[in-house]
Residue, then its C-alpha position, 0 to 999 in steps of 0.5 A: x815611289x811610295x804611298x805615305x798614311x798619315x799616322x792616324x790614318x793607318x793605325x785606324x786602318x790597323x785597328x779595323x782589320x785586326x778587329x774584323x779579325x778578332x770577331x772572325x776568330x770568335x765565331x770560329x770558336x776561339x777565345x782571346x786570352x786578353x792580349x789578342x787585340x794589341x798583339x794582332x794590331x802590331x803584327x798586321x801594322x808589319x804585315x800591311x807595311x811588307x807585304x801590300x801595296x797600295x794602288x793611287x786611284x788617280x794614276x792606278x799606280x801600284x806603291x809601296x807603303x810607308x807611314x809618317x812617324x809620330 
């Protein structure tokens, strides 16, 4: 069983996380030299994917994420 997003749905998703990613590294110190954002925003969308699971909150169920195409 999979948990499928809908495309908008996860590319926010994306977008949040490497954006809190991005000000985390920036009160760390280190400067995006420009690319940073869309580099990060295609790396996590693969992490997420891989790695993660998502957790039904109806059934409590653990599934795999798949994301509908475009």
């Amino acid at each position: 069983e999979t948990a499928v997003y809908k495309r908008k749905d996860f590319e926010r998703l994306v977008s949040t996380l490497a954006d809190y990613m991005l000000d985390v590294t920036e009160g760390a110190g280190l400067i995006n030299s420009g690319d940073a954002g869309s580099a990060l925003r295609d790396a996590l969308a693969v992490i997420v994917t891989d790695n993660f699971k998502h957790r039904d909150p109806y059934d409590g169920k653990y599934r795999d994420i798949t994301v509908e195409d475009k």
